[in-house]
C-alpha positions as CSV (number, residue, x, y, z in Angstrom):
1,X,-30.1,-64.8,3.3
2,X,-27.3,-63.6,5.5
3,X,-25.3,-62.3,2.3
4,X,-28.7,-60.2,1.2
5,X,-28.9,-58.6,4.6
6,X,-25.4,-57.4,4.8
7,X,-25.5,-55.6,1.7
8,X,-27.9,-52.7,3.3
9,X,-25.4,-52.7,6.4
10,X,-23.0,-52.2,4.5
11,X,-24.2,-49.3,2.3
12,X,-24.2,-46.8,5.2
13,X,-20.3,-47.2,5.4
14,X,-19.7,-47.0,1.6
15,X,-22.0,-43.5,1.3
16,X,-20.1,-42.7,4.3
17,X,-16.3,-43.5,2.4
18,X,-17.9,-41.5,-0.4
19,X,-18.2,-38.8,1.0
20,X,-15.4,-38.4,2.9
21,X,-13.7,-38.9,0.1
22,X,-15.4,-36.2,-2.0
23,X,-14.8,-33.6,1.3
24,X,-10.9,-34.4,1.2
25,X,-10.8,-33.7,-2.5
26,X,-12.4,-30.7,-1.9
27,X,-10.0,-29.4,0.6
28,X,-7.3,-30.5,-1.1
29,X,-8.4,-28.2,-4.2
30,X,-9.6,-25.0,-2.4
31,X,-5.3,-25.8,-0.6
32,X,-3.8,-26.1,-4.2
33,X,-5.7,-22.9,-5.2
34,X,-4.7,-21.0,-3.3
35,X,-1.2,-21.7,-3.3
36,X,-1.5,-21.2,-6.9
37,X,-3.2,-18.1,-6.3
38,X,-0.4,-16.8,-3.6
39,X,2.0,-17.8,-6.4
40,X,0.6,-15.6,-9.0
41,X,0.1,-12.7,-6.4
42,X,4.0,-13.1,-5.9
43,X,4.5,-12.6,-9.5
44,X,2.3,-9.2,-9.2
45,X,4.1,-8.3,-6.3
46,X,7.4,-8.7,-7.9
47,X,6.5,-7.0,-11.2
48,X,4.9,-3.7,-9.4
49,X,7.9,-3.2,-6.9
50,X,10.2,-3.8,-10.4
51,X,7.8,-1.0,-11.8
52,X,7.9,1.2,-9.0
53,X,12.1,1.0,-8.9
54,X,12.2,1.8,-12.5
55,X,10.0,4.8,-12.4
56,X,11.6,6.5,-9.4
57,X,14.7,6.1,-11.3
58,X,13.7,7.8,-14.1
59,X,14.5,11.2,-15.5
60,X,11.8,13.7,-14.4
61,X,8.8,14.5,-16.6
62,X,7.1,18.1,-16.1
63,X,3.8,18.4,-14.7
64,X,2.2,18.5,-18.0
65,X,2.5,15.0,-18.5
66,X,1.6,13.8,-14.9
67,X,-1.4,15.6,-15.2
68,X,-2.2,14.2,-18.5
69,X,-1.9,10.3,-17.2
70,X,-4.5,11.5,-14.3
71,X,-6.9,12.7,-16.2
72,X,-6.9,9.7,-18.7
73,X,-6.6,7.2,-15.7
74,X,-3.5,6.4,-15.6
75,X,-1.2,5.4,-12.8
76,X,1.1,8.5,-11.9
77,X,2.3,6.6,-8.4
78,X,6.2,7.4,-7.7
79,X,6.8,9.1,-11.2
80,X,9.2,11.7,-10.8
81,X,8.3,15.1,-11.4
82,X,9.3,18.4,-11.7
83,X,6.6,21.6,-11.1
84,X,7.7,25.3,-10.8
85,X,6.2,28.3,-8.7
86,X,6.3,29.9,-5.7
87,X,5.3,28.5,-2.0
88,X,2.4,29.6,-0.2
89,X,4.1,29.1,3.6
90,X,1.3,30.6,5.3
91,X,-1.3,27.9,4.6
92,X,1.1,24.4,5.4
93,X,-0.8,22.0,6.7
94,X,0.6,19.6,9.0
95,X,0.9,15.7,8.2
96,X,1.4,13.9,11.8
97,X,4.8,11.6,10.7
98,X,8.1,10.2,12.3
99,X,11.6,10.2,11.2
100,X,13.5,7.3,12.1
101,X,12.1,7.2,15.5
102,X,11.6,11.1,16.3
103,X,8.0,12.1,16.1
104,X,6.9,15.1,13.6
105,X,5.1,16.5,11.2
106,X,5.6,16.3,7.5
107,X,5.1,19.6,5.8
108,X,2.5,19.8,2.8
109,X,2.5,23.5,1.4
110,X,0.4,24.5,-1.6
111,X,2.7,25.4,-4.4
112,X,0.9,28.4,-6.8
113,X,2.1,27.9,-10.3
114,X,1.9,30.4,-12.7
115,X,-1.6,29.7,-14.3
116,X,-2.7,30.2,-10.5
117,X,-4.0,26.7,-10.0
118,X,-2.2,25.1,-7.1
119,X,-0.2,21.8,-6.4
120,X,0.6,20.3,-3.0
121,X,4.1,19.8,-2.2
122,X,5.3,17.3,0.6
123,X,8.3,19.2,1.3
124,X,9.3,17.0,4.0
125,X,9.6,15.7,7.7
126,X,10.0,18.4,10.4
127,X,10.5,17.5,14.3
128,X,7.6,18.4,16.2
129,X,9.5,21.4,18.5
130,X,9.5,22.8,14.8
131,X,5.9,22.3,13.8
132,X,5.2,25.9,13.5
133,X,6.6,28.3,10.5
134,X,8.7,30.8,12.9
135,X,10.8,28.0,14.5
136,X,12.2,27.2,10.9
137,X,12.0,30.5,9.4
138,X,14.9,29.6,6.8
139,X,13.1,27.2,5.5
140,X,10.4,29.1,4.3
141,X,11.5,29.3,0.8
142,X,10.0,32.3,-1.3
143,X,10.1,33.6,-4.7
144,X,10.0,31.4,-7.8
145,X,11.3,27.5,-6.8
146,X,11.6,24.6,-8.7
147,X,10.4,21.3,-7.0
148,X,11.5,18.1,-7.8
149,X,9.5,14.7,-6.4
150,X,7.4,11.5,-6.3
151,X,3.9,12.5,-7.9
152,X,1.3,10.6,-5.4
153,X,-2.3,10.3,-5.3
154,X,-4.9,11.1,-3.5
155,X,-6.9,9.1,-1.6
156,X,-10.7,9.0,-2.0
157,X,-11.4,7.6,1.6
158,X,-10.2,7.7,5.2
159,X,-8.2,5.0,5.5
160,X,-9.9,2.5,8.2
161,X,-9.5,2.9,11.7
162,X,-7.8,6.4,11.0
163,X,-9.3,9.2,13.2
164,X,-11.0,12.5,11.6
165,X,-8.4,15.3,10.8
166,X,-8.2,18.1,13.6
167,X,-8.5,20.6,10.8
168,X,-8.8,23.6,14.2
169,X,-4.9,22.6,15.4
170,X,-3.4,21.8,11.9
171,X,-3.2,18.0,12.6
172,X,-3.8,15.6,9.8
173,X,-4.0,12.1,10.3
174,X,-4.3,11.2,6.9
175,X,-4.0,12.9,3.4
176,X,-7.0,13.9,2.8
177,X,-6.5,16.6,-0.2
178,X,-9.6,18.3,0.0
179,X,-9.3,19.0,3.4
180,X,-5.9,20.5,3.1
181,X,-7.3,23.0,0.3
182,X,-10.6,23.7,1.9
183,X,-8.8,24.6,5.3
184,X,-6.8,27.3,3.8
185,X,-9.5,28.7,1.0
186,X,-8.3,27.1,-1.8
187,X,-11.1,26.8,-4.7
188,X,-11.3,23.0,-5.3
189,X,-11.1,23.6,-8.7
190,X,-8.1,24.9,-8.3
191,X,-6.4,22.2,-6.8
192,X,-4.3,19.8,-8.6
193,X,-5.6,16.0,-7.7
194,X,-2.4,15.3,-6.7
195,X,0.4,15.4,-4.3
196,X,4.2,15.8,-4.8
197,X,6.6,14.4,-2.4
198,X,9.8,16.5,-2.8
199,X,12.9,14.9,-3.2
200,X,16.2,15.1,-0.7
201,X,17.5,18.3,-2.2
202,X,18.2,20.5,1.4
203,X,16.4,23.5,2.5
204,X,18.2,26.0,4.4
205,X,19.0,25.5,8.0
206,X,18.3,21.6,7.0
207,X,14.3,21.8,7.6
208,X,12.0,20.1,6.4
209,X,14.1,17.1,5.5
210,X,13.1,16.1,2.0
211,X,13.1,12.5,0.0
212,X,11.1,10.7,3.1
213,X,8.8,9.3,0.7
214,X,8.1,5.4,1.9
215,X,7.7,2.4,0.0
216,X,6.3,-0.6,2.1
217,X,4.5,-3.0,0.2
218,X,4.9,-6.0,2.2
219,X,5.4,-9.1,-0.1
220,X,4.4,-12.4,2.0
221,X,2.9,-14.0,-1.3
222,X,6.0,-16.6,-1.1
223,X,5.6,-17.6,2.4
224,X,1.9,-17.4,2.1
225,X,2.6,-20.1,-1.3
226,X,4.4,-22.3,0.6
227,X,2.2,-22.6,3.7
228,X,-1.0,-23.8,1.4
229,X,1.0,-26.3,-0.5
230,X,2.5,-27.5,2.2
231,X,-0.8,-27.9,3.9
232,X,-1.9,-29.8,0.8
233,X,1.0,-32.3,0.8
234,X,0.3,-32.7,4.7
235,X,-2.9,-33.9,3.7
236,X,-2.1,-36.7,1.1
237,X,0.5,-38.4,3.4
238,X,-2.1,-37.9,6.5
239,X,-4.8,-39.3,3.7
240,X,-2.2,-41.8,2.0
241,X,-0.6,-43.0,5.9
242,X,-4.6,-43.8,7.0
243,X,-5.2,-45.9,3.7
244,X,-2.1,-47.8,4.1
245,X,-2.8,-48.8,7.5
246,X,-5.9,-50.1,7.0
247,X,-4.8,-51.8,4.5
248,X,-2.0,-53.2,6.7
249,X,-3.5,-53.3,10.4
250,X,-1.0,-55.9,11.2
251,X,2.2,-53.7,9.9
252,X,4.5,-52.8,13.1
253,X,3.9,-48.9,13.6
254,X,6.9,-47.1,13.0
């Protein structure tokens, strides 16, 4: 009779082994995933800033054939390109940017080529005691110009936590295309879909400074890898250590 009445005592504790058995196996999954999946991010991560080397350091392509990978979808990021026509300096708009550490402006100007549609040109950082045209008259290139650059996208959203675009004093927070072509009475059909950051060739008088194009794409994925599978090992000896112990309550501790 005693055996028969510990059995239901003792089923409690077994359900109660079972399923904190079934919860550590969970965790230790969802741990190994993603480690796996930080691993695989890393290889993505590697392979786009591979890409993105290899196209800036390719030979220009005309902006024919950057126009042609937008409008079938493709990726035109940091393709170098080349675009001819002649600057429209009186409607710049101003890009709030720094330098190394001295605060500025980066310059965007629409370019007009020759069919009369128009492309916007990054043509690069200028201190902000230069914001305005007539302290850097030199600069103001005219006539026909060839331009040379990173072709970039646009973006189709504020970016969070970025404020609205003071579109009244010429400060933009963020690259917002349509703003820049609609502020100065550019047709948006007019308007290429893209940017071009211009390259370091100098402009007269040294301003704007060209080629301050930036490439951050942090890349974690490794660190990230390493922290979930070691949190998965930490568990199995934590796991395996309790086990032993029990099996061994009279072991001296170590």
């Amino acid at each position: 009779m005693a055996s028969e009445a510990a059995v239901p005592a003792r089923r409690p504790n077994l359900l109660w082994q079972i399923g904190k058995a079934v919860f550590l196996l969970i965790v230790l999954v969802i741990l190994l995933g993603l480690g796996t999946w930080q691993v695989e991010r890393l290889q993505w991560k590697e392979g786009l800033l591979a890409d993105i080397a290899a196209r800036k350091d390719a030979p220009a392509v005309p902006l024919s054939a950057i126009e042609a990978m937008a409008a079938s979808g493709g990726d035109i990021e940091y393709r170098v390109v080349t675009a001819n026509g002649h600057y429209l300096n009186n409607k710049e708009r101003h890009f709030l940017a720094t330098y190394g550490d001295e605060p500025g402006f980066d310059i965007y100007t629409p370019l007009q080529l020759e069919d009369g549609r128009y492309l916007f040109v990054n043509r690069g950082f200028v201190p902000s005691a230069a914001k305005e045209p007539e302290m850097r008259k030199q600069g103001l290139l005219t006539g026909d110009q060839t331009v040379t650059g990173l072709a970039r996208g646009k973006l189709a959203s504020r970016p969070d936590g970025m404020p609205d675009n003071d579109l009244a004093k010429n400060f933009f927070f963020w690259k917002d295309l349509d703003a820049m072509a609609s502020s100065v009475g550019l047709p948006k059909d007019k308007v290429l879909p893209f940017f071009i950051d211009a390259d370091k060739t100098p402009n007269p008088a040294g301003l704007p400074v060209g080629g301050v194009t930036i490439i951050d794409l942090p890349n974690n994925h490794l660190q990230y890898a390493v922290t979930w599978y070691g949190l998965a090992v930490t568990l199995v000896a934590i796991v395996t250590i309790s086990w032993w112990r029990k099996r061994h309550p009279d072991a001296p501790s170590q």
